[in-house]
N, C-alpha and C positions, 0 to 999 in steps of 0.2 A: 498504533499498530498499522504502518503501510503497508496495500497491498499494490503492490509494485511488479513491474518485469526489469525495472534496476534500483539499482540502491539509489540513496540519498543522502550517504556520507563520503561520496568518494574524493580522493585529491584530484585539484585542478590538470593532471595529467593524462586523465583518463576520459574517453567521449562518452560509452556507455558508463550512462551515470549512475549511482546511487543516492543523489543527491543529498549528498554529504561533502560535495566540492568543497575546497576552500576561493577558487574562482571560475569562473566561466567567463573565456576571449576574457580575461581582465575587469569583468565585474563581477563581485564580490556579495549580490543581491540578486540570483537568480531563479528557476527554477530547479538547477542542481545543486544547489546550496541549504532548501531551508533547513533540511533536520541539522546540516551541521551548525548554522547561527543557532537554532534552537537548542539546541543542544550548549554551545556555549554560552550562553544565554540562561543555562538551567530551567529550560520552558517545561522539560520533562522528563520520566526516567528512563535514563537507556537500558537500564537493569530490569526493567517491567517492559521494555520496547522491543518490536521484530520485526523484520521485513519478513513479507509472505508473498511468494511467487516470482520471485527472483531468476533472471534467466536469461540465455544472449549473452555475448562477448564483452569481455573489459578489454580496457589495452595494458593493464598493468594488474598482477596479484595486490598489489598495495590497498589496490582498492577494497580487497576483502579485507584483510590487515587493518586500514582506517576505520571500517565500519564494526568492526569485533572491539578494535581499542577502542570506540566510544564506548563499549558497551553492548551493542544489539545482539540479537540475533537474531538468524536468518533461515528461512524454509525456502530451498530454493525450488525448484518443479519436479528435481528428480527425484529429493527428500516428500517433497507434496504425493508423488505418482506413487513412491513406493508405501507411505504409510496412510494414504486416504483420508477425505473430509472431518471420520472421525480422528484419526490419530493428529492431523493438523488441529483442529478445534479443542483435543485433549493438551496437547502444545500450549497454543494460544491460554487458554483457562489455568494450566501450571506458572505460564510466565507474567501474567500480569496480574494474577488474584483479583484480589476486590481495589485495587489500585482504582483510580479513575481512570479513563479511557476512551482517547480520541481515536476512531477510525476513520483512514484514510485513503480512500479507494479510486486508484489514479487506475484509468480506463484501460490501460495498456495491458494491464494483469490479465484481462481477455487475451485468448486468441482471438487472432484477427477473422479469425469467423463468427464470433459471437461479439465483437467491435470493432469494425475497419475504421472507423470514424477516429483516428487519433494521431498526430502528428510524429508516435514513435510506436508504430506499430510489431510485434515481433511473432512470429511463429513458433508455439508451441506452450501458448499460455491452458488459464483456465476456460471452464465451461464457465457459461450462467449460471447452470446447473450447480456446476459445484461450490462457485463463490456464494450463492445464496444458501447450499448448504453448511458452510463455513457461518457464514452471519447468523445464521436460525442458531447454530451450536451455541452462540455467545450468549444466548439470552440468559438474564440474570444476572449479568455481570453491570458493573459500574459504568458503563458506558456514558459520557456527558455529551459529545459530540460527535461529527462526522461531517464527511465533505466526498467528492466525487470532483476528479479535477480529469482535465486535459481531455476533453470530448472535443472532437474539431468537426463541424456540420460540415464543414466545407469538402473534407473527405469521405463523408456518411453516404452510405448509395442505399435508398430503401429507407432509411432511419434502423435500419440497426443497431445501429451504436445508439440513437434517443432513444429505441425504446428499452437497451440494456442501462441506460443510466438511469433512465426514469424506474425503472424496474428496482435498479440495487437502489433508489433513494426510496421507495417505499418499504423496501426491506430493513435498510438505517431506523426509520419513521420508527417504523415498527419493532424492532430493538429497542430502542432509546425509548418507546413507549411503556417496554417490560422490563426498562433498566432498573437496577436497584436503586438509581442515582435521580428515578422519576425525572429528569430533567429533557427539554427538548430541545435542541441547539444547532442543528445541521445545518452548513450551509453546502450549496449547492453552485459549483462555477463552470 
């Protein structure tokens, strides 16, 4: 389950990504590409899979198109605003059951008020607030991993953004510690 402000299946056509590209400038191994190698790769189900906090301009509809034909689906901010923490977290618990389950929380799904620190930053994501209420909901579920990607120090003023990463990696921790899957596996980039 990405939680994202772009996808991650989209075609090489489009900037805002979903990163589901088939290429970026011509490589075919980037950060807008993995769920789609993964995905053909069979690394995971895209019928138990979803982006969460989706948001910002594409340059093409295909890109939604791409990311439905793998399979996903998607909660984008206006879907998020209008059915709340709960109704997202009753989502998230209907579409992946007791499946196993990687969560993956690309920094960006913040608004840039609760992470500036990030190399694609966009206006009008989540709270801390709320993504931590999103993760607490999961508890119980099969959770085997997790990861927290794309924090950039280098544009962090204050550590804002370290102390929202460091924040949602203890809230991972702590997940994964109530998983049903007991397993603890998070990495942290």
């Amino acid at each position: 389950v990405p939680f994202d402000h772009h996808f991650v299946t989209v075609a090489y056509s489009s900037i805002q990504q979903l990163d589901t590209w088939d290429a970026y400038f011509g490589e075919t191994h980037t950060h807008g590409t993995p769920f789609l190698r993964a995905a053909e790769e069979h690394l995971f189900r895209p019928d138990a899979s979803m982006h969460v906090g989706i948001r910002g301009p594409v340059y093409s509809s295909d890109d939604y198109a791409r990311d439905a034909t793998l399979g996903f689906s998607m909660l984008n901010m206006d879907a998020i605003e209008d059915m709340g923490v709960a109704g997202v977290v009753k989502q998230i618990r209907d579409r992946v059951g007791q499946h196993p389950i990687y969560l993956s929380i690309d920094i960006d799904v913040l608004d840039p008020a609760f992470a500036p620190g990030t190399g694609t930053p966009e206006a009008g994501g989540l709270s801390t607030r709320e993504l931590f209420g999103m993760l607490r909901g999961l508890r119980g579920l099969n959770v085997v991993g997790a990861d927290v990607m794309e924090v950039a120090p280098a544009y962090d003023h204050a550590e804002i953004t370290a102390l929202a990463a460091a924040s949602i990696v203890f809230e991972l921790m702590s997940l994964m510690a109530t998983s049903s899957a007991k397993i603890l596996s998070a990495t942290c980039v």
